[in-house]
N, C-alpha and C positions, 0 to 999 in steps of 0.2 A: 929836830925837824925832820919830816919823811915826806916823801912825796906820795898821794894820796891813789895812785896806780901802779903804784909795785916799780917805780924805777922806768926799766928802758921797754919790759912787757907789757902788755894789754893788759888792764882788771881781770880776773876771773883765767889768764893760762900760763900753767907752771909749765917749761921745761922738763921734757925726761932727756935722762943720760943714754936711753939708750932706743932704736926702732921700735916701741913698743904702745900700742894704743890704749893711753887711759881717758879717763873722764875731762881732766883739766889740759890737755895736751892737743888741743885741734882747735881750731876756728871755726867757729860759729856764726855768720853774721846775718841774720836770720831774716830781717826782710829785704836785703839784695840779692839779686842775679847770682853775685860773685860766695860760690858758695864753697868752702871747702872739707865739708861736712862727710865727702869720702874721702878718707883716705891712700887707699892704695887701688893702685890701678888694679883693672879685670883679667884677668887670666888671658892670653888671646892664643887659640889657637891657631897656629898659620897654614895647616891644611884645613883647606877644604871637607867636608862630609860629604858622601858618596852617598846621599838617602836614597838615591832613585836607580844603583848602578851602572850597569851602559844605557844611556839614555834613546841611543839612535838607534832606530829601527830600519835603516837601509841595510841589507846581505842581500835579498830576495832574486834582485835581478840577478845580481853577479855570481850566485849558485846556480843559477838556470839558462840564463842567456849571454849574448855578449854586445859590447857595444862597434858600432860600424860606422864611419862617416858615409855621408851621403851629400852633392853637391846642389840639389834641386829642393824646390818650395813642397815635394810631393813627393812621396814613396808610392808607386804603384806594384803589384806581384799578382800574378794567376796562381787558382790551386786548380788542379784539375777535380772532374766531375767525379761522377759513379761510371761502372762501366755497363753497367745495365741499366735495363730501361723498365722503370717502377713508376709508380702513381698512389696515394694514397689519397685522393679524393675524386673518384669517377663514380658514379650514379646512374642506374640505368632510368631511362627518360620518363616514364610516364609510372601510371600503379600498377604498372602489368606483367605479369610475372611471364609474360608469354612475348613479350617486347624484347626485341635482339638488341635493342639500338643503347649502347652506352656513352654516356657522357664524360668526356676527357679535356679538359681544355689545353689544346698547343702541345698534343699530343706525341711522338715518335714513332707510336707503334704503324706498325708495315700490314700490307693484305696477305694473307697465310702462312701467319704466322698463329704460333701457340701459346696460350696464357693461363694466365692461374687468379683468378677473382674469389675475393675473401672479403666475408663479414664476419668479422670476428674468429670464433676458431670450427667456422663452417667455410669449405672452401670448393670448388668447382672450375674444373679445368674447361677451356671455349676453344670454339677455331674461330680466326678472326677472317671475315668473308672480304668486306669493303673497310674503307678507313673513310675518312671526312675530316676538315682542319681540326674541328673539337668533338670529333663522335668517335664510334666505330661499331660496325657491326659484327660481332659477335655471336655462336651460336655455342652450348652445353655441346657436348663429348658423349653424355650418359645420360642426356634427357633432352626433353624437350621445349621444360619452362624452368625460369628461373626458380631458386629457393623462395618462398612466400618470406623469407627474413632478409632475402636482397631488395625489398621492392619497399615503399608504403610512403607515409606523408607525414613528415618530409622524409624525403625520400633518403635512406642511410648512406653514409660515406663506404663506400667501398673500395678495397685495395686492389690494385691487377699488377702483374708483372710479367714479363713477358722468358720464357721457358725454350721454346724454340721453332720450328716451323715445319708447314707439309705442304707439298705439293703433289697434282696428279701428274697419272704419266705422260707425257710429251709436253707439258704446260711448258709457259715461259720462264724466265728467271723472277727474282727477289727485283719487285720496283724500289724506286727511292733508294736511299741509303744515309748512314744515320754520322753526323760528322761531330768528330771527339769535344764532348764538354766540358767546359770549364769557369770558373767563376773569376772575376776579373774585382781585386779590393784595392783600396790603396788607404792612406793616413796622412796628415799635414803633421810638421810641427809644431809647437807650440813655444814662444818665448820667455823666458821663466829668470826675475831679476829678483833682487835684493839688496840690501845696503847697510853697514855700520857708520856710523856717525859720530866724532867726537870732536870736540871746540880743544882751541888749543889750550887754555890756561889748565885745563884737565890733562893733559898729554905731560903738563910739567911736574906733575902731582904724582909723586914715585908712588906705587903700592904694588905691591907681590902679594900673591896669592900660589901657595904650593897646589899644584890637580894631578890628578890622574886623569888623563883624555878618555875618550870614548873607543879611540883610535890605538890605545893601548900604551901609550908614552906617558910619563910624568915629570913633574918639575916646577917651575916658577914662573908664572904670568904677571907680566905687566897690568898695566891700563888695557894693553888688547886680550885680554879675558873674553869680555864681550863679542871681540870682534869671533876671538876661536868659537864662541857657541852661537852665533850667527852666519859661521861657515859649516859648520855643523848642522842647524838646524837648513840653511840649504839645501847642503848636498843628502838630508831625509827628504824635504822638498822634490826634489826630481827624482828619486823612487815612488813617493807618494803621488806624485802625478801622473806616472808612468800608469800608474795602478788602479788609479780612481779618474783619471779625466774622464768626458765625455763630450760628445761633438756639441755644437750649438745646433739646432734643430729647429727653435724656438721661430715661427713664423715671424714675428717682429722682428727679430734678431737682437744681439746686444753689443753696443760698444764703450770704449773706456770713457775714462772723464775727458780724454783728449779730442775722443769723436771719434779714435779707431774700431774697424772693425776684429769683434771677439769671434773668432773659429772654433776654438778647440779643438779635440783631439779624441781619438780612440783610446782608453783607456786600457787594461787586463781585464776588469770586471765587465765595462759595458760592452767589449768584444765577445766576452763569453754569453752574458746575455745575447744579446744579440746572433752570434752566429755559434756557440757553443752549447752545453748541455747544463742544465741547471736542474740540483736534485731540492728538492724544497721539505723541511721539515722532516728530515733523515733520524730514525731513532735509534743508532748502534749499540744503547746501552739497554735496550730489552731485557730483564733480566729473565724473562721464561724460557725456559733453555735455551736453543737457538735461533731464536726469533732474529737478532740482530743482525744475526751471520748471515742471514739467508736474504734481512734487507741489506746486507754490503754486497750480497749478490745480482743484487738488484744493477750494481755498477757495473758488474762484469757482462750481463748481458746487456748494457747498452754501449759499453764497448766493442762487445763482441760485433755490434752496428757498426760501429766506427771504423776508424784505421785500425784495431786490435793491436795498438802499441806494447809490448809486454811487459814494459817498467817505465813506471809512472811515479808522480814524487808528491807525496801528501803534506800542505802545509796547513797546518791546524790551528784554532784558537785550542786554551787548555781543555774548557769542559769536552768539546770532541775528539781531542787529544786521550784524554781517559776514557771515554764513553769505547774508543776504537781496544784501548789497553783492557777493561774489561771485558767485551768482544770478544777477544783472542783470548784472556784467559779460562772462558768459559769451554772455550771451544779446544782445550788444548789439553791433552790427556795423562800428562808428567804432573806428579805428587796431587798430595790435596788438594781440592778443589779446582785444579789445571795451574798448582803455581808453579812460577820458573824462578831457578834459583841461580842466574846472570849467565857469566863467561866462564867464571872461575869451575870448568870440566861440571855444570851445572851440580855442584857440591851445596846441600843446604846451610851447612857448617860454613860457608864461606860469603857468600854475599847476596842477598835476597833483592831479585830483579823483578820489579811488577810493573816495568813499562817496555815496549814492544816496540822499536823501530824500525825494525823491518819486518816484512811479511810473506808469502807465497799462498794466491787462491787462485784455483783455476790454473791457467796458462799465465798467470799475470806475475811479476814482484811489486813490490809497494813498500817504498821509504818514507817512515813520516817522518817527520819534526813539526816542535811548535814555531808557530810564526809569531815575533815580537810585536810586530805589527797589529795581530789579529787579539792580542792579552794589553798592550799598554794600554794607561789609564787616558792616555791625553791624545790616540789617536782612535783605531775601531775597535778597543776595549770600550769604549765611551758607547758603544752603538750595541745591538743584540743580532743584526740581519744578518752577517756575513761569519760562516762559520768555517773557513777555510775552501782551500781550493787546489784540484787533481791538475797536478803538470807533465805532460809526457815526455820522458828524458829521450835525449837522442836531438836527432837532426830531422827536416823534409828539405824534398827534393822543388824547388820552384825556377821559372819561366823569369829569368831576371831581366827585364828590356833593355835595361845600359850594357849590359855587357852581352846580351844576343844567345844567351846562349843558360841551358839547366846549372843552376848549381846548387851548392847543400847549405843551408841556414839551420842555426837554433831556433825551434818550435816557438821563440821566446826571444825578442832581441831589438836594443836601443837602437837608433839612427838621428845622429844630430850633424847638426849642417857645419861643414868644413870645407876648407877649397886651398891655394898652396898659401892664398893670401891671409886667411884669416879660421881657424879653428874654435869653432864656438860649443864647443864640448862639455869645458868648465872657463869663462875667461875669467879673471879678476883684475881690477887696477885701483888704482892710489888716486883721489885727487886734492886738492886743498892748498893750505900752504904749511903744512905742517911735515917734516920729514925730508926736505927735502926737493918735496912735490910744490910747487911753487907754480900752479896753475888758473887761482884765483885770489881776489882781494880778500877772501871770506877765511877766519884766524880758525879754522877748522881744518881736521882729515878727513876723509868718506871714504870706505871703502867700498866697491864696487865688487857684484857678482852678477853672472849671467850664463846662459845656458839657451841652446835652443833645440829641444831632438822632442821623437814622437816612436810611441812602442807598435812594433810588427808583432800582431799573433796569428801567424800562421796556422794552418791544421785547427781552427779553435774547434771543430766537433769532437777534437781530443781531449779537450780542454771539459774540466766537473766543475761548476759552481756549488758550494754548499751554504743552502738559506735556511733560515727561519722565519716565516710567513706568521705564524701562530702568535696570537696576541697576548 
């Protein structure tokens, strides 16, 4: 007699003697759930993959400016004016070249004094007779009417600047007089939160994960995995805002879902717009001989307007990153074709250098590097407008009203609200009832982030925007 299923095994699986997978040696049980049809478990890697390298794009500030508490809902600062007295939109009154009377509006200029009026690169030196709030009369030096290209309809913008003064013999003195200019800006903060979140039956749920940080450490993460790349993605957060805010303007206005009112803030980008210089559609990689050079020249003399800061620091997306390395090698008269061959006592034999980080033109230096920011995929890589941007190294001098008195600041620099009570810089806290933290009935942790500061950009006429407008 035999039993009709092989004894104590299932129909249809033999036993092997030994770890080895054959045909009759596995369960099958093919239309349940419970299926044990693999085998052996999957290989698992316990580091992490680094597909994306250092992910965070915050450095920017902290190579350029620095950060400063500040006690008040407002940062105000004066930059001082020009120390001459110019105009770039005065028109003489009517079509008549024979007309003394120019149009200035809120003027400065003084009665006998000397000036220099320019249409373009025709120019004509006056004496100034009479002045008026928004006029002045004016008369040629070496004629009697004006140029026939200062005059017509509409009538052209014309520049004046004022050069120096005459008087006759016994006249009186110099009336009026001209009191020191200066521009008065200021900036709010802005408050910037976040939050991780996890329930506790997850906290009880051991899993390690080996990383390498962004921050340059490695080793083994818990469950707060998350929480490190949500402190992470934060603290990219308030460089990112530093750089891109902008004020609310918006006539309507806007506020939260709570009903609060949204301010905003001055930005890097929309200060430079707004009170800095922006080159639009710059094409450094010209490849016709020195076409290029002569458009990066183009920076130097509107510098040369500026403060004429002499080392400035170039933060570049890649493509204008090379466009500038080409540039320079065109222009550079070592080996063939202008190439350089590194550090190494510029030996060809030794290391072949075709990218340029620092530079000298003109009276200027200029250090580039790329900006992470301006290449990753998931911040203004994702965009094409913004192609880097000129920062002037060094200090200015500004009118600080809390402390009464000139002091010197980074051209570039954070201010978040702090006092003896309370430091809002970076806060973080715990809440829940997990850990310890035994602050609500809810079987959860939350970690908390907050931040509250706004960027000063002083000097921004020092400050280059680089766009792309072209479609």
């Amino acid at each position: 007699m035999s039993f009709a299923t092989g004894g104590a095994y299932p129909a249809g699986l033999t036993p092997s003697p030994t770890k080895t997978l054959f045909d009759k040696n596995y369960l099958a049980i093919g239309d349940n759930d419970f299926n044990f049809t693999k085998q052996f478990l999957p290989e698992v890697y316990e580091k992490e993959v680094e597909r994306y390298g250092n992910r965070s794009i915050s450095s920017f500030l902290r190579m350029v400016g620095a950060e400063m508490p500040m006690a008040s809902d407002e940062v105000v600062w004066t930059e001082q004016g020009r120390l001459h007295v110019a105009y770039n939109d005065a028109n003489v009154a009517t079509n008549s070249t024979s007309d003394n009377t120019i149009n200035i509006t809120g003027h400065a200029i003084r009665a006998n004094q000397t000036i220099i009026v320019a249409n373009g690169y025709t120019t004509v030196r006056a004496f100034v007779k009479t002045v008026a709030t928004d006029s002045i009369e004016a008369y040629p030096l070496d004629s009697d009417t004006w140029p026939a290209g200062f005059v017509g309809s509409p009538a052209p913008d014309l520049k004046v600047f004022v050069y120096g003064s005459e008087f006759g013999k016994g006249s009186a003195g110099m009336q009026g007089s001209i009191d020191a200019g200066f521009q008065k800006f200021s900036n709010s903060p802005i408050i910037l939160k976040d939050k991780y979140s996890i329930n506790g039956s997850d906290t009880a749920q051991i899993g390690w994960v080996e990383v390498t940080s962004e921050m340059g450490t490695s080793g083994y993460l818990w469950y707060l995995k998350s929480e490190h790349e949500t402190r992470l993605r934060f603290e990219d957060y308030l460089e990112m805002s530093m750089v891109e805010a902008e004020k609310v303007t918006a006539s309507s206005g806007i506020t939260d879902a709570a009903g609060a009112t949204i301010r905003g803030t001055e930005g890097l980008f929309a200060a430079i717009e707004s009170r800095g210089l922006v080159f639009n559609d710059h094409d450094f990689n010209n490849s016709t001989g020195l076409t290029g050079l002569a458009e990066f020249d183009l920076i130097l003399q509107e510098l040369d307007k500026q403060g004429a800061i002499e080392e400035n620091m170039l933060f570049l997306d890649r493509g204008t990153s090379l466009a500038i390395d080409n540039m320079l090698a065109r222009a550079n008269s070592y080996g063939t074709g202008g190439t350089s061959y590194g550090v190494f006592d510029n030996s060809e034999d030794m290391a072949l250098n075709l990218g340029f980080s620092g530079f000298r033109r003109g009276s200027y230096d200029f250090y580039k590097t790329d900006w992470k920011y301006l290449n990753d995929a998931a911040t203004r890589g994702l965009t094409a407008d913004i192609d880097g941007v000129l920062v002037p190294a060094g200090v200015s001098t500004v009118y600080d009203q809390t402390l009464g008195k000139n002091i010197q600041r980074p051209f570039l620099h954070v201010r978040y609200r702090a006092s003896e009570a309370d430091d809002r810089r970076m806060k973080s806290w715990i809440t829940g009832s997990v850990g310890g933290n035994y602050t609500s009935d809810i079987d959860e942790m939350n970690v908390h982030m907050l931040s509250e500061r706004c960027l000063c950009v002083q000097g921004a006429n020092n400050f280059i925007l680089f766009k792309d407008t072209a479609s």
